[in-house]
C-alpha positions as CSV (number, residue, x, y, z in Angstrom):
1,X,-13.4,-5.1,-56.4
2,X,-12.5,-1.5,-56.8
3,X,-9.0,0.2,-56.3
4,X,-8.5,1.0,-52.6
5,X,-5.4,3.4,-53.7
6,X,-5.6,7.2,-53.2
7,X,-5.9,9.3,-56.2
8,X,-2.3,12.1,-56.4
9,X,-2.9,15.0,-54.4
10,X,-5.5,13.4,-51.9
11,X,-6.4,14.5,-48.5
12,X,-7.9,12.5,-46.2
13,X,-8.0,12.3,-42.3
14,X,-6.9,8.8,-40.4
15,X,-8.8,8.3,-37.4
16,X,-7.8,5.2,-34.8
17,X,-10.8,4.2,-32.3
18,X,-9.9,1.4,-29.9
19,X,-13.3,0.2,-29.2
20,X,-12.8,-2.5,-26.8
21,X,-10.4,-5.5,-25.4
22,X,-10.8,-7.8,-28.2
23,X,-12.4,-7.7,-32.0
24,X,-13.4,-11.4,-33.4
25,X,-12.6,-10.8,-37.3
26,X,-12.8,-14.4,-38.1
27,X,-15.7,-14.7,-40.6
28,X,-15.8,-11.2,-41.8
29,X,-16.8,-11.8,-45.8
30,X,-14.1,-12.0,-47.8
31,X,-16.1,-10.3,-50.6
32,X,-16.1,-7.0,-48.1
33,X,-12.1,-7.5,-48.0
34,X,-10.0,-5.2,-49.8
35,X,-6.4,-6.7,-48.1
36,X,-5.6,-9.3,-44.8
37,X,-2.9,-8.5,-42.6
38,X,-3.8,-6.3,-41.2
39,X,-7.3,-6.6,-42.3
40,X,-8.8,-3.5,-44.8
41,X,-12.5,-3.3,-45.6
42,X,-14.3,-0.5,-47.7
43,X,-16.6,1.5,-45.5
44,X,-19.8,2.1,-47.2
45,X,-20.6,5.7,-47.9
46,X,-17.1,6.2,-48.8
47,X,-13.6,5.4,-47.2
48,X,-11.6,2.6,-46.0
49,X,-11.3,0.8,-42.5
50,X,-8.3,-1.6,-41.4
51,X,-9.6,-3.5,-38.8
52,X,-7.2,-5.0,-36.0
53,X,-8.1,-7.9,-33.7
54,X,-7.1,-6.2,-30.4
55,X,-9.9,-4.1,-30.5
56,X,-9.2,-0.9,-33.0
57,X,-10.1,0.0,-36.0
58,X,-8.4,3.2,-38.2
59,X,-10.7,4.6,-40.8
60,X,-9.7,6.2,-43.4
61,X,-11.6,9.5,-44.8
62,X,-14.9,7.9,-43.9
63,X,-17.8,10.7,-43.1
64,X,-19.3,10.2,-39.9
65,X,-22.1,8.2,-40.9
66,X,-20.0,5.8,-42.1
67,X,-18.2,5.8,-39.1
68,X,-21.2,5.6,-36.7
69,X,-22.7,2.5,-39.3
70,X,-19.3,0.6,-38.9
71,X,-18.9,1.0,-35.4
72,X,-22.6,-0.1,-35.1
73,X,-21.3,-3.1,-37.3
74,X,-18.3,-4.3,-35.0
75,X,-20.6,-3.9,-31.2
76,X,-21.5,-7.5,-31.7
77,X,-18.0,-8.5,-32.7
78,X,-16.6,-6.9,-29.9
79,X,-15.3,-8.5,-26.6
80,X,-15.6,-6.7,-23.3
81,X,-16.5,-3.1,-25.1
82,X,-15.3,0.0,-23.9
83,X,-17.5,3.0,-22.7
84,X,-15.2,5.3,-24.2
85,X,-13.2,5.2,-27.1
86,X,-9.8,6.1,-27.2
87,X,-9.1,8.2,-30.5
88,X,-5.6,8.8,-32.4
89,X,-6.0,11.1,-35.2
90,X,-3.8,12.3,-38.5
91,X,-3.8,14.2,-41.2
92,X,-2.5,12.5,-44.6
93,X,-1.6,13.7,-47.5
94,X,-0.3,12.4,-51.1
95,X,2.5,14.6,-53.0
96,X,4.6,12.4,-54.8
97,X,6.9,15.8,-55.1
98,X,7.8,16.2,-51.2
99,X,9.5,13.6,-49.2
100,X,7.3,11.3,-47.2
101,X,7.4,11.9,-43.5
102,X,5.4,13.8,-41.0
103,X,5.4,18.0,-42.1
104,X,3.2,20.8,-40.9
105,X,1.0,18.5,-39.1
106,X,0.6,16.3,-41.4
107,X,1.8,13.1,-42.6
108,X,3.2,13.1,-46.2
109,X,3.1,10.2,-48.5
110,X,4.3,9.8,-52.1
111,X,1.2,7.4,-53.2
112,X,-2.1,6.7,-51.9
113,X,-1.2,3.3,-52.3
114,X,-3.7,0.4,-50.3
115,X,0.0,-0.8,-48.2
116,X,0.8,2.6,-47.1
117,X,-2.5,3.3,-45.7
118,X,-1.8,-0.3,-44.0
119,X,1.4,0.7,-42.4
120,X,-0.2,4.1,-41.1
121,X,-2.7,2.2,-40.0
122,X,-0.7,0.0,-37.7
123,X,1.3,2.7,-36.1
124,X,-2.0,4.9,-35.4
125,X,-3.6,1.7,-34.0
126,X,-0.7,0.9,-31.6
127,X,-0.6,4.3,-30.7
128,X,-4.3,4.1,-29.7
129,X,-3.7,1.2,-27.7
130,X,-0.5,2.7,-25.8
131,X,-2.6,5.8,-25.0
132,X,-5.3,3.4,-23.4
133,X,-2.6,2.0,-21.4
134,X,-0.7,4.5,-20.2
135,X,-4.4,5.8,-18.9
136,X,-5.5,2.9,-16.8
137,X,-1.2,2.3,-15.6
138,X,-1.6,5.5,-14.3
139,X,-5.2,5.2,-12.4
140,X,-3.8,1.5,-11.2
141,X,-1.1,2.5,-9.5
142,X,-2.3,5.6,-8.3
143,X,-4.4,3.2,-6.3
144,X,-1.3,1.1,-5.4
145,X,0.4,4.0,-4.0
146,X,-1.8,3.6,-0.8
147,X,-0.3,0.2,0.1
148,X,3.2,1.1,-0.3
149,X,2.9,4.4,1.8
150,X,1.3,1.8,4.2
151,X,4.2,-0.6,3.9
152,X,6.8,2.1,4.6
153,X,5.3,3.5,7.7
154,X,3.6,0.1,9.3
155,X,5.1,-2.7,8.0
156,X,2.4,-4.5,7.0
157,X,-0.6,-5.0,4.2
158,X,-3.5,-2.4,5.0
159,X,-7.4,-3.6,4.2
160,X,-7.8,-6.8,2.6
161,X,-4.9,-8.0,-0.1
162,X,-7.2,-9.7,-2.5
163,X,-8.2,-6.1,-3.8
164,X,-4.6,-5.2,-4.0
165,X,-3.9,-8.4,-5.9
166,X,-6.6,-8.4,-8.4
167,X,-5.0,-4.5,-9.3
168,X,-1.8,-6.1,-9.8
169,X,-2.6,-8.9,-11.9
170,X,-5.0,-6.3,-14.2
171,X,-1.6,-4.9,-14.7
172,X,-0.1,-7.6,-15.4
173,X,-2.8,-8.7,-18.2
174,X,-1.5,-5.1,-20.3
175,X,1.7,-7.5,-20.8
176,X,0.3,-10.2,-22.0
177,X,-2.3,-8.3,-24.6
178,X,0.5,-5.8,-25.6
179,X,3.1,-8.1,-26.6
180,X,0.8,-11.7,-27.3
181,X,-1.7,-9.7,-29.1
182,X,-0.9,-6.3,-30.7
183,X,2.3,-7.5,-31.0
184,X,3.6,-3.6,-29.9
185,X,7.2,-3.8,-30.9
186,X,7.5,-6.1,-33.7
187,X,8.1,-5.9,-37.1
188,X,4.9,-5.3,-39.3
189,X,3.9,-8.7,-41.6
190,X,3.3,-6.2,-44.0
191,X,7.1,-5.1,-44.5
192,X,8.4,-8.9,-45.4
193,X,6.4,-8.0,-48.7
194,X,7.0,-4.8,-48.8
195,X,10.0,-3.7,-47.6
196,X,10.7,-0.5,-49.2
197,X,8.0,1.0,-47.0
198,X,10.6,0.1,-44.4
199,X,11.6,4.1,-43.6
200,X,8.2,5.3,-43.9
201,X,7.4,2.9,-40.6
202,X,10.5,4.1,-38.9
203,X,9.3,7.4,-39.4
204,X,5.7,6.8,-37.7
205,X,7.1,4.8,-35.3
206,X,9.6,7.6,-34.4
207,X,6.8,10.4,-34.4
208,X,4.2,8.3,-31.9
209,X,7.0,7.3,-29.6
210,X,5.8,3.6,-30.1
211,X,9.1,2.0,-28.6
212,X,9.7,4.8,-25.4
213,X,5.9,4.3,-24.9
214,X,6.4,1.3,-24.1
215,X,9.4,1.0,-22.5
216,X,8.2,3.2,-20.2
217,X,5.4,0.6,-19.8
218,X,6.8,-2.2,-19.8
219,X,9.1,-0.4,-16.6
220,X,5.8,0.0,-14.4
221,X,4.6,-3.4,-15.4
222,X,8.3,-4.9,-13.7
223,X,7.7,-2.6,-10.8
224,X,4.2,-4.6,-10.6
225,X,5.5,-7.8,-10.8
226,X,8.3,-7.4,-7.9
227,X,4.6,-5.7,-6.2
228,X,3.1,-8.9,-7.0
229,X,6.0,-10.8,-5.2
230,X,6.3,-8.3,-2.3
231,X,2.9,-8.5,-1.9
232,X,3.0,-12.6,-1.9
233,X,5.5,-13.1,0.4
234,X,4.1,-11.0,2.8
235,X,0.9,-13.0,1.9
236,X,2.5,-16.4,2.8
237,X,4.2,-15.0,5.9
238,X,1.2,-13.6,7.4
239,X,-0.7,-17.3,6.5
240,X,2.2,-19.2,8.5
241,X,2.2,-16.7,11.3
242,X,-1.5,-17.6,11.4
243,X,-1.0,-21.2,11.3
244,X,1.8,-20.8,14.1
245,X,-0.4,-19.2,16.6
246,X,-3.4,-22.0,15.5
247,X,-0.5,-24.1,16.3
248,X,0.3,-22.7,19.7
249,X,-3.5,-22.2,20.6
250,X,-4.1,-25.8,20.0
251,X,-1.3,-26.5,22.4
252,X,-2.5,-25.0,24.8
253,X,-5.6,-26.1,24.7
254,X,-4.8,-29.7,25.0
255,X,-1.9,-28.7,28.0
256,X,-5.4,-27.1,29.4
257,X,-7.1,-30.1,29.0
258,X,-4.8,-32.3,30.9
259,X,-4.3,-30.1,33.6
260,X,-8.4,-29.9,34.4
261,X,-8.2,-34.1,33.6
262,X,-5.7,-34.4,36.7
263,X,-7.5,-32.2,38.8
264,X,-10.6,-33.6,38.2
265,X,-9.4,-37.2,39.1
């Protein structure tokens, strides 16, 4: 299999595409596999693509041709596709003179080596998948809003509450898929082998904001999970006030009941 490094003095431009919730990379051919974890496959036409199972894939310098070809490749691997894809983009460049960080716009590394194109891959990547979140946290509670204006002023739930719940637990599925899937916030696999890339990950991970990201998220997630038990406690009280009035009709009707039995005998 040919070399995946970059030659000295390469330019290239990294380009993240989340293309949906889920990418099934179980059988891809191991003869089309340039490294696992995370997984790197040559792009035909030229370039390189590191492929992630929740849903992104970061190409590296591949024309768009390639790009188009590959992204025609992964539809059927896909689950639950997006319409749109979200897009992180960088610049990198190799200068084993300069110091590697992010300068002028542009990331700078000291090698074009297959595990630095890796780690950059996995920072652009999370940073996709952050940006897609922090997209549809904003347009969910935007249309939570509504209920706790409502809650303020009247007391009570507005319009039916299973459209409210299904919002809430759609934010609470970011949760699970950030932290059980993309793993946002956890050391890279790639850094137990390779740890002297360990400052060029801090750096990236500085830069994109990964951690304040999502601490930012994972603060509108808890305000959706004390939603979530507002919401069901209200829920429960509203059912019991229903059953007490049931209750109290039923009451009734039987004290009804007797009354018209006596006066009919």
């Amino acid at each position: 299999m040919p070399s995946a490094d970059l030659p000295a003095a390469a330019t290239l431009r990294a380009r993240a595409l989340l293309l949906g919730r889920r990418l099934d990379l179980r059988n891809w051919h191991e003869a089309e596999t340039l490294a696992h974890n995370p997984l790197a496959v040559p792009v035909a036409g030229g370039g390189i693509a590191v492929l992630f199972r929740y849903g992104v894939a970061v190409l590296f310098g591949v024309a768009p041709e390639g790009e188009r070809a590959l992204v025609g490749r992964l539809a059927p691997l896909l689950e639950t596709p997006y319409e749109r894809a979200e897009v992180e983009e960088l610049e990198v460049r190799v200068d084993a003179g300069r110091a590697e960080g992010l300068q002028e716009s542009a990331l700078y590394v000291q090698s074009g080596s297959l595990e630095r194109l890796q780690l950059i891959a996995e920072a652009l990547s999370q940073s996709a998948l952050l940006g897609h979140y922090e997209t549809r946290l904003g347009g969910d509670f935007d249309r939570i809003e509504p209920l706790a204006l409502h809650l303020e002023r009247k007391g009570s739930i507005p319009g039916r509450t299973r459209e409210y719940l299904q919002r809430v637990g759609a934010l609470l599925l970011i949760e699970h898929r950030m932290v059980g899937r993309a793993e946002i916030g956890d050391r890279p696999e790639l850094l137990w082998e390779h740890p002297e890339l360990e400052r060029l990950y801090q750096l990236l991970e500085a830069e994109f904001e990964v951690r304040d990201r999502m601490r930012a998220i994972e603060r509108k997630l808890d305000l959706a999970g004390r939603t979530v038990r507002t919401l069901s406690d209200l829920i429960n009280a509203r059912h019991s006030l229903r059953v007490e009035w049931y209750i109290v009709a039923l009451i009734v009707f039987e004290i009804l009941l007797t009354l018209y039995g006596m006066w009919r005998h």
